[in-house]
PyMOL Python script that loads the backbone (N, CA, C, O; Angstrom):
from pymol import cmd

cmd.read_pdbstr("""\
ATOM      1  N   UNK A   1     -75.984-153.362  16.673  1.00  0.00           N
ATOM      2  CA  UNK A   1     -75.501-154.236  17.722  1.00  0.00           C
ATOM      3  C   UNK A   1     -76.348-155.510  17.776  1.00  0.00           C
ATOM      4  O   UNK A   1     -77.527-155.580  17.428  1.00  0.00           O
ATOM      5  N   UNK A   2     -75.320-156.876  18.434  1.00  0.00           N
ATOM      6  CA  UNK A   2     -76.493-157.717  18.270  1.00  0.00           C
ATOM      7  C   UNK A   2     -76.530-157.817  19.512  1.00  0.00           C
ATOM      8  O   UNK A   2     -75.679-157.431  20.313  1.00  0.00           O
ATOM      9  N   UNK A   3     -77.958-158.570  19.809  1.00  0.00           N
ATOM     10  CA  UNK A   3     -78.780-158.638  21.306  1.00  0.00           C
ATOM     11  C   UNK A   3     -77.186-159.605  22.117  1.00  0.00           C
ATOM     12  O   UNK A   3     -76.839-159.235  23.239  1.00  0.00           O
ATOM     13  N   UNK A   4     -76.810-160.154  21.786  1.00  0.00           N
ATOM     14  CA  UNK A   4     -75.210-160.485  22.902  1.00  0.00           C
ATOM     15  C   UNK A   4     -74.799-159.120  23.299  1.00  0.00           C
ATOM     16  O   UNK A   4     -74.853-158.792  24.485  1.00  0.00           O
ATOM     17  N   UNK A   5     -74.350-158.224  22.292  1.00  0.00           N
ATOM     18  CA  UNK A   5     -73.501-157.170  22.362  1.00  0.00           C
ATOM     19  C   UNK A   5     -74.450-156.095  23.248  1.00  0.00           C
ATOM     20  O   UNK A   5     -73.957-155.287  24.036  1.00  0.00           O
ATOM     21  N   UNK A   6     -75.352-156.175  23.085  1.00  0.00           N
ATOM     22  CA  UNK A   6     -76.679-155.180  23.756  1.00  0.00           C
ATOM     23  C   UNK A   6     -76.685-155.711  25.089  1.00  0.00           C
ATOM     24  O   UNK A   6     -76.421-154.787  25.858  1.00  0.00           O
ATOM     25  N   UNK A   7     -76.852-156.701  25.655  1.00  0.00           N
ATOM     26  CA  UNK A   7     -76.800-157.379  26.651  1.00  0.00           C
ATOM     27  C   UNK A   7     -75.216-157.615  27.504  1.00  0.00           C
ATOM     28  O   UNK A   7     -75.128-158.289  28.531  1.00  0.00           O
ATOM     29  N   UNK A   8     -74.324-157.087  27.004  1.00  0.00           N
ATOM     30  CA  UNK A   8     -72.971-157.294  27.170  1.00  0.00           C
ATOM     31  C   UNK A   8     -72.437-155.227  27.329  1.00  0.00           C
ATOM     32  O   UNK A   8     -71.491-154.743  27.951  1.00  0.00           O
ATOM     33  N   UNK A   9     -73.475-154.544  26.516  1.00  0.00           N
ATOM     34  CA  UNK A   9     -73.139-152.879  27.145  1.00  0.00           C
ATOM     35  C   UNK A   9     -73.752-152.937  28.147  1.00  0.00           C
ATOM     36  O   UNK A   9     -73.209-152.409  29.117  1.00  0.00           O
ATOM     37  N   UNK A  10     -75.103-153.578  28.359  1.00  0.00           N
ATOM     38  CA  UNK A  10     -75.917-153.178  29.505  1.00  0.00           C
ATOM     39  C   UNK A  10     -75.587-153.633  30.898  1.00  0.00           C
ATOM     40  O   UNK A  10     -76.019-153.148  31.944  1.00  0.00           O
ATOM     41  N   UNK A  11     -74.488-154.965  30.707  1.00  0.00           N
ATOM     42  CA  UNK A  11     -73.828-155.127  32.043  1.00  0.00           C
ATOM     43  C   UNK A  11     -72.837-154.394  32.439  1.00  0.00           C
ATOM     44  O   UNK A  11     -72.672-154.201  33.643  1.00  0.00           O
ATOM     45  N   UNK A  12     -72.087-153.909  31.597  1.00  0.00           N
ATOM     46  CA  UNK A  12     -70.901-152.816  31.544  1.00  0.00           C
ATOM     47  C   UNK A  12     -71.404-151.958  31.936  1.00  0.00           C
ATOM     48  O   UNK A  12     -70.973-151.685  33.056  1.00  0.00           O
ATOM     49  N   UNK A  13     -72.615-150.915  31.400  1.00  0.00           N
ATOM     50  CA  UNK A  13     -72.919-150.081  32.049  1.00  0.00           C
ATOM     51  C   UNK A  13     -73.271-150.227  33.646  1.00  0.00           C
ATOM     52  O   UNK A  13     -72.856-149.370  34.426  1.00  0.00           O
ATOM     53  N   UNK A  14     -74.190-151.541  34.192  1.00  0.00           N
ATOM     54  CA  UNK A  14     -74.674-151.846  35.296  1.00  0.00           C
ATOM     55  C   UNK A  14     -73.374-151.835  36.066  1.00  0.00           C
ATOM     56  O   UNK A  14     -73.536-151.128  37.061  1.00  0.00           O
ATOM     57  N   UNK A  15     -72.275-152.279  36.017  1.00  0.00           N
ATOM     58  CA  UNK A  15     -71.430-152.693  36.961  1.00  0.00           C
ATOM     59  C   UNK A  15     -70.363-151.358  36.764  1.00  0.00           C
ATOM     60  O   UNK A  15     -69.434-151.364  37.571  1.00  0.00           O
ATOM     61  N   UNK A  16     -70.382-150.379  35.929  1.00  0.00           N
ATOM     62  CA  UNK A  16     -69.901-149.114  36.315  1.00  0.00           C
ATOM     63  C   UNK A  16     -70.644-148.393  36.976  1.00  0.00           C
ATOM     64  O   UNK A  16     -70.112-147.870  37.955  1.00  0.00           O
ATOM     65  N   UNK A  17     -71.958-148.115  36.751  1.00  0.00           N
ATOM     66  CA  UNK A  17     -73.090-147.431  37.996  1.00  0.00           C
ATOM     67  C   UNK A  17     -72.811-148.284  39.271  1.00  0.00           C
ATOM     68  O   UNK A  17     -72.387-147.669  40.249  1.00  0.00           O
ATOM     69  N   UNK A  18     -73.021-149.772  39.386  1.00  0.00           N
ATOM     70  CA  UNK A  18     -72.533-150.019  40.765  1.00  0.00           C
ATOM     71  C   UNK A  18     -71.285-149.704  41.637  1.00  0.00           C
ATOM     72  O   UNK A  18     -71.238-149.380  42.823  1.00  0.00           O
ATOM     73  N   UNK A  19     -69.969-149.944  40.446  1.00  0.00           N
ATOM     74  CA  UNK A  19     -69.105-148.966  41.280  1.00  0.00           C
ATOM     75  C   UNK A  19     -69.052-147.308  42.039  1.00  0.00           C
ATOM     76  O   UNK A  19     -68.771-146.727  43.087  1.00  0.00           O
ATOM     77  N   UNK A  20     -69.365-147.170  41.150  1.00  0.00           N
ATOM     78  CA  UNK A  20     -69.258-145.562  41.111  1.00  0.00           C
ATOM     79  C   UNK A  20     -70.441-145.198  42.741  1.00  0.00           C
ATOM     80  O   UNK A  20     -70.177-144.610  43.789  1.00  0.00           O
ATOM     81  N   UNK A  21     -71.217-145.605  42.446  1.00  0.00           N
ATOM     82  CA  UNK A  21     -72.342-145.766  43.590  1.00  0.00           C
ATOM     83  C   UNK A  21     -71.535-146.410  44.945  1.00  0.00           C
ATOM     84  O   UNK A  21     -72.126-146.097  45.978  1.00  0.00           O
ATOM     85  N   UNK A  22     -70.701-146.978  45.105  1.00  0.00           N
ATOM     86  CA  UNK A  22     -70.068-147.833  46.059  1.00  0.00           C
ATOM     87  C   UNK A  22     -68.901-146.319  46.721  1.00  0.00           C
ATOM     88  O   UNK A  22     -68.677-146.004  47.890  1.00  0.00           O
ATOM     89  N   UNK A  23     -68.552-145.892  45.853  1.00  0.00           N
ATOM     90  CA  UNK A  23     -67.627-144.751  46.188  1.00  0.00           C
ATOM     91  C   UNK A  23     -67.808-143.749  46.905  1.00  0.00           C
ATOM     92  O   UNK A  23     -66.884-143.132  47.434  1.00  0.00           O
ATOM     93  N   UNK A  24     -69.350-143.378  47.045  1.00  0.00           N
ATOM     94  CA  UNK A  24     -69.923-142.380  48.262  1.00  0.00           C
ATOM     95  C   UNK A  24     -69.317-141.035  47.818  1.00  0.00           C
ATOM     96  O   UNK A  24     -68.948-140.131  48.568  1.00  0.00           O
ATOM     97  N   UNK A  25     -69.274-141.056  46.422  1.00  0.00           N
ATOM     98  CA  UNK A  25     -68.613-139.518  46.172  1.00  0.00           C
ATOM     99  C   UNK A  25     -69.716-138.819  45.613  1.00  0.00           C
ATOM    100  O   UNK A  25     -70.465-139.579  45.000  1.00  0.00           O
ATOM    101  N   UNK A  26     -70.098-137.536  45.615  1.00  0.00           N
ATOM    102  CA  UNK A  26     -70.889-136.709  44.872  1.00  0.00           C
ATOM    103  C   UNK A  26     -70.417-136.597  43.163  1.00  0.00           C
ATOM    104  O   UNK A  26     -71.009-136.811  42.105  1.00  0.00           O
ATOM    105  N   UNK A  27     -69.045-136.149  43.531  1.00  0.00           N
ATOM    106  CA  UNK A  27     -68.345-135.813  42.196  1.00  0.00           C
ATOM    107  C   UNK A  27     -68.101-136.955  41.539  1.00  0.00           C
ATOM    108  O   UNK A  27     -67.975-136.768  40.329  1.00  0.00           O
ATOM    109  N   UNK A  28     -67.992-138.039  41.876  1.00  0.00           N
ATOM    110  CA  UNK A  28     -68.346-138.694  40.945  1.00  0.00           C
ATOM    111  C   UNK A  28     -69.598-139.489  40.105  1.00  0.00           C
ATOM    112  O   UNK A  28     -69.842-139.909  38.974  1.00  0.00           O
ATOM    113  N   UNK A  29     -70.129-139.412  41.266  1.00  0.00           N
ATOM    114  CA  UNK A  29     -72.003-139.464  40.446  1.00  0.00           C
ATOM    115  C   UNK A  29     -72.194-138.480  39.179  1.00  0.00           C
ATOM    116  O   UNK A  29     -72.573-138.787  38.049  1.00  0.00           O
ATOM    117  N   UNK A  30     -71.765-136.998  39.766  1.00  0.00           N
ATOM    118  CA  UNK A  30     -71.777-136.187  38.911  1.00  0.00           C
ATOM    119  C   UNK A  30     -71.216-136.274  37.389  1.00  0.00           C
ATOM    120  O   UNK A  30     -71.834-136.046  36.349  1.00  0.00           O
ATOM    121  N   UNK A  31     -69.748-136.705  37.578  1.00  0.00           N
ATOM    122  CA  UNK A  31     -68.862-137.366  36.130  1.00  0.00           C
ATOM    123  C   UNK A  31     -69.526-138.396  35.678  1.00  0.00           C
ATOM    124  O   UNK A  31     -69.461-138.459  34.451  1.00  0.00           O
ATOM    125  N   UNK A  32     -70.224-139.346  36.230  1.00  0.00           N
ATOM    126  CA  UNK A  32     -71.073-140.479  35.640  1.00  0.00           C
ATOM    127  C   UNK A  32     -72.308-139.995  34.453  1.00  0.00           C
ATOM    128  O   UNK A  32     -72.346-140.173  33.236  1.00  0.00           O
ATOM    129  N   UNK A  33     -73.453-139.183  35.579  1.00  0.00           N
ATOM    130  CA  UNK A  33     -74.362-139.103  34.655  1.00  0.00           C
ATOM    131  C   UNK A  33     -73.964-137.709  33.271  1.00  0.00           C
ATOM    132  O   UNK A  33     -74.667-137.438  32.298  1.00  0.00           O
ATOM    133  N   UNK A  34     -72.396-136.953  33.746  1.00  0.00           N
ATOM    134  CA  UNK A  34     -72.420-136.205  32.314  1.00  0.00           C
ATOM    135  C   UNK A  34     -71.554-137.145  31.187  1.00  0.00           C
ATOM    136  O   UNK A  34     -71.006-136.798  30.141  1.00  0.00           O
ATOM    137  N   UNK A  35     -71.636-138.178  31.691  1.00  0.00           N
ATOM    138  CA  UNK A  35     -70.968-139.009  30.528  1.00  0.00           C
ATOM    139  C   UNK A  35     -72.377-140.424  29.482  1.00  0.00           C
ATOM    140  O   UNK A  35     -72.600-140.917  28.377  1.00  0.00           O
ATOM    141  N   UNK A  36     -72.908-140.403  31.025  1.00  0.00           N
ATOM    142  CA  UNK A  36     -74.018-141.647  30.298  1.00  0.00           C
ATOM    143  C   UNK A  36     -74.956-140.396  30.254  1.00  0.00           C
ATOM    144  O   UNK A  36     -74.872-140.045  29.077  1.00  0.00           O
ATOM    145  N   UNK A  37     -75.712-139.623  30.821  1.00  0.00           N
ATOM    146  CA  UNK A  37     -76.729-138.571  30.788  1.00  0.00           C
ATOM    147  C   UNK A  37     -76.653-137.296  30.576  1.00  0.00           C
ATOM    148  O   UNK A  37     -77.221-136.580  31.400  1.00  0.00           O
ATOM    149  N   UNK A  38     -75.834-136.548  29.255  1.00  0.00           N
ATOM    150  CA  UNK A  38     -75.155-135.466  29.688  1.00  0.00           C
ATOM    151  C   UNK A  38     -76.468-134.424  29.421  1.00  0.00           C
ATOM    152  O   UNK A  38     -76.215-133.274  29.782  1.00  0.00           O
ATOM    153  N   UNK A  39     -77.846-134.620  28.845  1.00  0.00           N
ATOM    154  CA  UNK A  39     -78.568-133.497  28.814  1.00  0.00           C
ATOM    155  C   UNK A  39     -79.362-133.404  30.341  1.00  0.00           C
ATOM    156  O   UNK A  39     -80.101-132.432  30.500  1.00  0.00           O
ATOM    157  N   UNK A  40     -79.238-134.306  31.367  1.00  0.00           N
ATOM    158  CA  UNK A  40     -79.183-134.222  32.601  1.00  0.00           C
ATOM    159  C   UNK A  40     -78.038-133.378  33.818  1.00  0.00           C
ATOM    160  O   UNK A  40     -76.955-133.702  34.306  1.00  0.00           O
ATOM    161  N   UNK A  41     -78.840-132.308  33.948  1.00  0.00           N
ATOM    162  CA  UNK A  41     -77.578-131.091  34.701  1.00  0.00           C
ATOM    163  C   UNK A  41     -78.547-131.304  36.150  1.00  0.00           C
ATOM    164  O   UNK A  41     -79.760-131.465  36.287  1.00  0.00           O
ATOM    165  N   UNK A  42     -77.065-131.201  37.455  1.00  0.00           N
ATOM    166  CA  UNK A  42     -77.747-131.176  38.316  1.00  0.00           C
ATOM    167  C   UNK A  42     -78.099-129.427  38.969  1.00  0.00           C
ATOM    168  O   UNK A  42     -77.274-128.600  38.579  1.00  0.00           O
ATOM    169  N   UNK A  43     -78.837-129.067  39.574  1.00  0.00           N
ATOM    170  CA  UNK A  43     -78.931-127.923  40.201  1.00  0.00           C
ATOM    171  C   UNK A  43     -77.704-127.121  41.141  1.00  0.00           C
ATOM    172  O   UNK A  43     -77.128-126.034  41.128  1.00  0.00           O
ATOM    173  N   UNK A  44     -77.698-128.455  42.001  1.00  0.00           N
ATOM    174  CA  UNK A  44     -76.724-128.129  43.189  1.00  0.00           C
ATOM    175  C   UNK A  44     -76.230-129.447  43.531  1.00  0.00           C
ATOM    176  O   UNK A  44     -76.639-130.518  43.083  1.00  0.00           O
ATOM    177  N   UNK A  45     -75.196-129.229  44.475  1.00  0.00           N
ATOM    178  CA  UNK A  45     -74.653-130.906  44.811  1.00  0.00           C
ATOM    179  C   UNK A  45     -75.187-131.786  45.351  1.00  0.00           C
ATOM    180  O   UNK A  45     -75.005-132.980  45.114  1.00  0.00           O
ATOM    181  N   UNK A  46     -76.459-130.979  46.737  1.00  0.00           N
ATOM    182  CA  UNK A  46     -77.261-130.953  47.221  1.00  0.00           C
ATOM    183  C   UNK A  46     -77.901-131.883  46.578  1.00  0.00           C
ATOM    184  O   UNK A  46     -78.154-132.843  47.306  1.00  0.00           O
ATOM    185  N   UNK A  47     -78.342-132.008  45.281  1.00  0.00           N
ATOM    186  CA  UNK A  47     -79.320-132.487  44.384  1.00  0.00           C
ATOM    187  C   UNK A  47     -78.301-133.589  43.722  1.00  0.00           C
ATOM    188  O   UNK A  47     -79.182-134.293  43.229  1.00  0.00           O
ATOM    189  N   UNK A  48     -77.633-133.951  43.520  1.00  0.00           N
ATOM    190  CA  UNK A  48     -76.674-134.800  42.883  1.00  0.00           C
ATOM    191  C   UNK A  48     -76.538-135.635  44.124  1.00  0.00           C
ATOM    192  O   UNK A  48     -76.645-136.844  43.920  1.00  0.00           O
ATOM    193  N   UNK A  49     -76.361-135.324  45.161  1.00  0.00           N
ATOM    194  CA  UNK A  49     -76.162-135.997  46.379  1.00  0.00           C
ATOM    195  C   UNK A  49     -77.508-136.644  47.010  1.00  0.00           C
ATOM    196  O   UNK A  49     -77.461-137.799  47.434  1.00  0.00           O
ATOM    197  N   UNK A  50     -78.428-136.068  47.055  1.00  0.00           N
ATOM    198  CA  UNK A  50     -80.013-136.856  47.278  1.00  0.00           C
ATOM    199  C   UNK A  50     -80.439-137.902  45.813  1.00  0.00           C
ATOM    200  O   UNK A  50     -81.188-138.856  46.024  1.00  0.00           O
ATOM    201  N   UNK A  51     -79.907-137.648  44.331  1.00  0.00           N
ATOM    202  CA  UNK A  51     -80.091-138.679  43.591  1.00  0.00           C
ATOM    203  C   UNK A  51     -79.418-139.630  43.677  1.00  0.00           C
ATOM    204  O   UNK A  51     -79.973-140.660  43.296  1.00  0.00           O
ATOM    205  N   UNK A  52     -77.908-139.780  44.209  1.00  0.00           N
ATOM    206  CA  UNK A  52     -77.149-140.436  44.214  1.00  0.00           C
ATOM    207  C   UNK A  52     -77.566-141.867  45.290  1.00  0.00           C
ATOM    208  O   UNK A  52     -77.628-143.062  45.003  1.00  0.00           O
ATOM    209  N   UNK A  53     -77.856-140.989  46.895  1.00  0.00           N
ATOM    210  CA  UNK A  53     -78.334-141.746  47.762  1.00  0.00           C
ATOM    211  C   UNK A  53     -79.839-142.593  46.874  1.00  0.00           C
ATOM    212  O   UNK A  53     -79.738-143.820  46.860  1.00  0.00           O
ATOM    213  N   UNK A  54     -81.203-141.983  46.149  1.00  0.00           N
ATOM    214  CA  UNK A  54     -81.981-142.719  45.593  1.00  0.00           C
ATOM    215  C   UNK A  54     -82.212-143.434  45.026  1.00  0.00           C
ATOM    216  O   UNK A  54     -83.289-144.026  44.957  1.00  0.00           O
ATOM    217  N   UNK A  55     -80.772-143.684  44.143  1.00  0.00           N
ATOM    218  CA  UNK A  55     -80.249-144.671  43.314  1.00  0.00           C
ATOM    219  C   UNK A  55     -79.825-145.646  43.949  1.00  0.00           C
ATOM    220  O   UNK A  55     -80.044-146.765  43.486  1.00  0.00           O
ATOM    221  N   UNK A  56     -79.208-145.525  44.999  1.00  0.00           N
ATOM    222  CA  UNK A  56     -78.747-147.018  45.766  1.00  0.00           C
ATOM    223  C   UNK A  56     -79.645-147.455  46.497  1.00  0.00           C
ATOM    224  O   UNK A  56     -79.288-148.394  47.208  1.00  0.00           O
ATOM    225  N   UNK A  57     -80.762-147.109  46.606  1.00  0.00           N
ATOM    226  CA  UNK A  57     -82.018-147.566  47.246  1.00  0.00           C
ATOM    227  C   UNK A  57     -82.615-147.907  46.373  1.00  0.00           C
ATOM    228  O   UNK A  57     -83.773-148.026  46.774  1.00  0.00           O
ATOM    229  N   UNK A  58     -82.522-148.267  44.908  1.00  0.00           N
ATOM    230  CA  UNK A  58     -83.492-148.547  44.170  1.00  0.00           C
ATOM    231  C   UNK A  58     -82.474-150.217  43.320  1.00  0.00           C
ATOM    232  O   UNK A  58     -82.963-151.126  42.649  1.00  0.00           O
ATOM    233  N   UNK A  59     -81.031-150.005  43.740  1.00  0.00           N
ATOM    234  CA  UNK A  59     -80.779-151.231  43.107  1.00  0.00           C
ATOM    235  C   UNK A  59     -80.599-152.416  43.685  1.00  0.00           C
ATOM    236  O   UNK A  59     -79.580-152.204  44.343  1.00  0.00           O
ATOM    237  N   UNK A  60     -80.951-153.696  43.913  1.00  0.00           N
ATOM    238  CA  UNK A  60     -80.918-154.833  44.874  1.00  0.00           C
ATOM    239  C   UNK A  60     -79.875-155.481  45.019  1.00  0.00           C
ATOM    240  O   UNK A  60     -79.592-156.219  45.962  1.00  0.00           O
ATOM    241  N   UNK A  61     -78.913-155.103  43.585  1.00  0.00           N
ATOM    242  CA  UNK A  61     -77.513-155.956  43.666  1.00  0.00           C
ATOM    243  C   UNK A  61     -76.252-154.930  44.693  1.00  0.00           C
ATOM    244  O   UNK A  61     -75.237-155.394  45.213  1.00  0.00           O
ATOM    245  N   UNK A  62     -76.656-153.672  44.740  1.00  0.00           N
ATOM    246  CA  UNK A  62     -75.628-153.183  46.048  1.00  0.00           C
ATOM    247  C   UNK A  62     -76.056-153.978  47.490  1.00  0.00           C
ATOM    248  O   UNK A  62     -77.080-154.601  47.771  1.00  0.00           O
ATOM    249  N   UNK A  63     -75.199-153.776  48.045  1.00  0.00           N
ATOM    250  CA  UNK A  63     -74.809-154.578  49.534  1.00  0.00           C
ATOM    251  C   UNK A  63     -76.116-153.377  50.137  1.00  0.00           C
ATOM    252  O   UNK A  63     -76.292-152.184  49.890  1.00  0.00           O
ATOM    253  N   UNK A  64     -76.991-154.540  51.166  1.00  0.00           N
ATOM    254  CA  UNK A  64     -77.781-154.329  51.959  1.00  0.00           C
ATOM    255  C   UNK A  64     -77.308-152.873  53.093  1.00  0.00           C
ATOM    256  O   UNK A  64     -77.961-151.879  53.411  1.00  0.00           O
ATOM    257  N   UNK A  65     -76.699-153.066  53.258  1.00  0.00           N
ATOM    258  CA  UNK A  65     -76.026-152.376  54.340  1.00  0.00           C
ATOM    259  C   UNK A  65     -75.675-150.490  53.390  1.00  0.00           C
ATOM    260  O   UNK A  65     -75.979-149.403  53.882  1.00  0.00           O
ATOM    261  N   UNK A  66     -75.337-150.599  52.712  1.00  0.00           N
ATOM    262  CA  UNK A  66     -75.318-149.544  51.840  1.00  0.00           C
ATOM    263  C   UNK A  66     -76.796-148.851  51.560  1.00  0.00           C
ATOM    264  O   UNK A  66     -77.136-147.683  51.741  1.00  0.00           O
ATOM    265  N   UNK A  67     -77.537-149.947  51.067  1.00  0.00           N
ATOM    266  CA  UNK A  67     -78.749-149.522  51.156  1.00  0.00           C
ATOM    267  C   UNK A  67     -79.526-149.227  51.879  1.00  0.00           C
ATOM    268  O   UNK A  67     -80.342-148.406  51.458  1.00  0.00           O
ATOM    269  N   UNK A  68     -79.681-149.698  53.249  1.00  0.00           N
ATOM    270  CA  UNK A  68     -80.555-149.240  54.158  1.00  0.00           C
ATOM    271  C   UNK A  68     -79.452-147.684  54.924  1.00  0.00           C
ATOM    272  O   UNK A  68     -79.974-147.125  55.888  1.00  0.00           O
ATOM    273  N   UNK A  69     -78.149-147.166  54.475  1.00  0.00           N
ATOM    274  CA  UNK A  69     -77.762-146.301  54.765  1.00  0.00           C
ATOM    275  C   UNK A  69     -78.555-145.200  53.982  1.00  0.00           C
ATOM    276  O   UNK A  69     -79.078-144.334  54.683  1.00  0.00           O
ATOM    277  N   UNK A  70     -78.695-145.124  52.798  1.00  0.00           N
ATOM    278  CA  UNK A  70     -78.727-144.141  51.871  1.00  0.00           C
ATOM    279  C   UNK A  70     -80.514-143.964  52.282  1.00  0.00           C
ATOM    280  O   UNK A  70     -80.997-142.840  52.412  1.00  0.00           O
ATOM    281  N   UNK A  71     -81.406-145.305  52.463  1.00  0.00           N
ATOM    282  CA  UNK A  71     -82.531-144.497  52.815  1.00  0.00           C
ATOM    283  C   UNK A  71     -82.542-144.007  54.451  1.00  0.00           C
ATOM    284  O   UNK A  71     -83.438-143.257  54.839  1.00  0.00           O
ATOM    285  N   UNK A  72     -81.703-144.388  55.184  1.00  0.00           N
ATOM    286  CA  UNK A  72     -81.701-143.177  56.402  1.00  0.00           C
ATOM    287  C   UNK A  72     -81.482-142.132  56.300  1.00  0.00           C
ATOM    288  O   UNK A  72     -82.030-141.229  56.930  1.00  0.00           O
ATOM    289  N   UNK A  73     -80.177-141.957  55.048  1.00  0.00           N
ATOM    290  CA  UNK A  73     -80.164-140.396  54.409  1.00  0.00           C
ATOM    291  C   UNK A  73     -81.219-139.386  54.220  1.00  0.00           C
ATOM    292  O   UNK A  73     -81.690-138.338  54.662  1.00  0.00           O
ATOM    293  N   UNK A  74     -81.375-140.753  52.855  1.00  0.00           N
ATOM    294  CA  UNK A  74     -83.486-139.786  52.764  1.00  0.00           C
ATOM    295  C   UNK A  74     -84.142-139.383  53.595  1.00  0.00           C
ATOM    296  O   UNK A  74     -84.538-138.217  53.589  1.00  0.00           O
ATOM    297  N   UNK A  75     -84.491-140.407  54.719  1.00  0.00           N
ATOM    298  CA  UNK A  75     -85.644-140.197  55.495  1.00  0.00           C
ATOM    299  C   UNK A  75     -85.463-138.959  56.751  1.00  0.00           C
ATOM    300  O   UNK A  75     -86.317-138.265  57.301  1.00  0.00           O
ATOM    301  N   UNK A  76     -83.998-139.024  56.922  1.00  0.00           N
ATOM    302  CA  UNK A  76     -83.924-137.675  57.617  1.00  0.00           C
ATOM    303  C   UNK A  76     -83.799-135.771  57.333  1.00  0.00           C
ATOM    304  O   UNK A  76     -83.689-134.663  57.857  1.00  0.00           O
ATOM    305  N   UNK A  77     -83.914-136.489  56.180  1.00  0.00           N
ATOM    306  CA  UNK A  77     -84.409-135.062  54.813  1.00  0.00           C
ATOM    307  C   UNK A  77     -85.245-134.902  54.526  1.00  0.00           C
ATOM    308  O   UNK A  77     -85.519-133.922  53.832  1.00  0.00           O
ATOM    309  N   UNK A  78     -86.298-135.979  54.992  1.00  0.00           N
ATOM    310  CA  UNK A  78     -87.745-136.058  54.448  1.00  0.00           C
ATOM    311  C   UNK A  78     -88.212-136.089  52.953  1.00  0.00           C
ATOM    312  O   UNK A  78     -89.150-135.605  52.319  1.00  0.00           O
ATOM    313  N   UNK A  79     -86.930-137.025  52.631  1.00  0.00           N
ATOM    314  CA  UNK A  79     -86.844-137.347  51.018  1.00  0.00           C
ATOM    315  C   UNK A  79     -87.465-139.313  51.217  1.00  0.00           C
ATOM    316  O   UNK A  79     -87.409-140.064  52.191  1.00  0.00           O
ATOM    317  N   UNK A  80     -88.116-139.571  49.502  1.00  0.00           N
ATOM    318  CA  UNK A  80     -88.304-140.769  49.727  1.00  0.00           C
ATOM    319  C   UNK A  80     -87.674-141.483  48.761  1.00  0.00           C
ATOM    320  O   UNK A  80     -87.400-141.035  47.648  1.00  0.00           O
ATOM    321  N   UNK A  81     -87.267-143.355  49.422  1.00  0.00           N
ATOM    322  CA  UNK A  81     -86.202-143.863  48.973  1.00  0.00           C
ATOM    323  C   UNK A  81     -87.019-144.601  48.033  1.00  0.00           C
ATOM    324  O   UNK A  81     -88.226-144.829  48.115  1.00  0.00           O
ATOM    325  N   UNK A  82     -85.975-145.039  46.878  1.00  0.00           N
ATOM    326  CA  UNK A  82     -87.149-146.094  45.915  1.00  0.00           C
ATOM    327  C   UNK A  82     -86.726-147.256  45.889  1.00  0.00           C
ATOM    328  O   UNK A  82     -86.532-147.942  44.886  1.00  0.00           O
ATOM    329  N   UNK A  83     -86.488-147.659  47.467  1.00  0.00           N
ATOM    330  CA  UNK A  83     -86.738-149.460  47.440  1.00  0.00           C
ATOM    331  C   UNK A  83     -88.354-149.459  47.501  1.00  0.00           C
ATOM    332  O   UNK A  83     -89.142-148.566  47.811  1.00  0.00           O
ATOM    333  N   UNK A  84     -88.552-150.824  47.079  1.00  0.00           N
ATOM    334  CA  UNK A  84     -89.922-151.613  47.008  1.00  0.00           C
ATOM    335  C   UNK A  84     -90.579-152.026  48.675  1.00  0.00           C
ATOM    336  O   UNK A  84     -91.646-152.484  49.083  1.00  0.00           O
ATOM    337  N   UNK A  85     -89.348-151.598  49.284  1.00  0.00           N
ATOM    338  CA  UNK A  85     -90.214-151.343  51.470  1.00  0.00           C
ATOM    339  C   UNK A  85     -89.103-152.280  51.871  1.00  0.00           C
ATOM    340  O   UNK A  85     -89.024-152.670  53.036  1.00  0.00           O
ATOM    341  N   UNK A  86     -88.216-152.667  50.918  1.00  0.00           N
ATOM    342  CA  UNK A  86     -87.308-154.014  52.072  1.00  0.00           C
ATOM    343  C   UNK A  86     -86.461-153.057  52.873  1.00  0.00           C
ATOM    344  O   UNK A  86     -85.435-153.600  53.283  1.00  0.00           O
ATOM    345  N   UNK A  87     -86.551-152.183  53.110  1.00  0.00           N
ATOM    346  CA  UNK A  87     -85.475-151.319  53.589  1.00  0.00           C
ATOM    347  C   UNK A  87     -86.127-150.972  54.448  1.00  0.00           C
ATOM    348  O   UNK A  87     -85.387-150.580  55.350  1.00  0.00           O
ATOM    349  N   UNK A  88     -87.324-150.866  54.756  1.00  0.00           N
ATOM    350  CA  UNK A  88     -87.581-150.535  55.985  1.00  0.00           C
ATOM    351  C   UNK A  88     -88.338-149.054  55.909  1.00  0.00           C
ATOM    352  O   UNK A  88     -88.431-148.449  54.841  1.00  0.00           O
ATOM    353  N   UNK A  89     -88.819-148.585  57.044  1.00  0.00           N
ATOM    354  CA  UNK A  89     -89.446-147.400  57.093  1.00  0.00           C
ATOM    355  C   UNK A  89     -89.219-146.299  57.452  1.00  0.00           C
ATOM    356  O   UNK A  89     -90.074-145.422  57.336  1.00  0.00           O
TER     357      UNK A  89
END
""", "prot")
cmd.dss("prot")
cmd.show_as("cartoon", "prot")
cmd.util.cbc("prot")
cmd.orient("prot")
């Protein structure tokens, strides 16, 4: 591949993780990472559902508002979110 084409999967990939992330579905997080991550199995949904929320706390191009949802998720699970603190405490 050349670095265009490398740079041209890696937005494709970025802007299908952002959808998919926008959808608030478990099952489909789940269909995501067995397609981009398939030696990645989740435990329980439980666990597909707390990565899912950690992931949208960690990307800056989802809508604010999404994000400071998913780390209230966390924080009332006593899970931690991986924004860089703009989200709050």
């Amino acid at each position: 591949m050349t670095d265009e084409e490398n740079i041209a999967a890696i937005k494709a990939y970025n802007a299908e993780r952002d959808a998919m992330l926008m959808l608030d579905s478990v099952d489909a997080m789940i269909a995501f990472m067995a397609r981009y991550s398939p030696h990645v199995t989740f435990r329980s949904r439980e666990q597909a559902e707390a990565t899912m929320h950690k992931t949208r706390t960690a990307i800056p191009a989802l809508p604010i508002e999404l994000r400071k949802a998913s780390h209230a998720w966390l924080k009332k699970r006593h899970l931690h979110s991986l924004d860089d603190g703009e989200l709050g405490q």
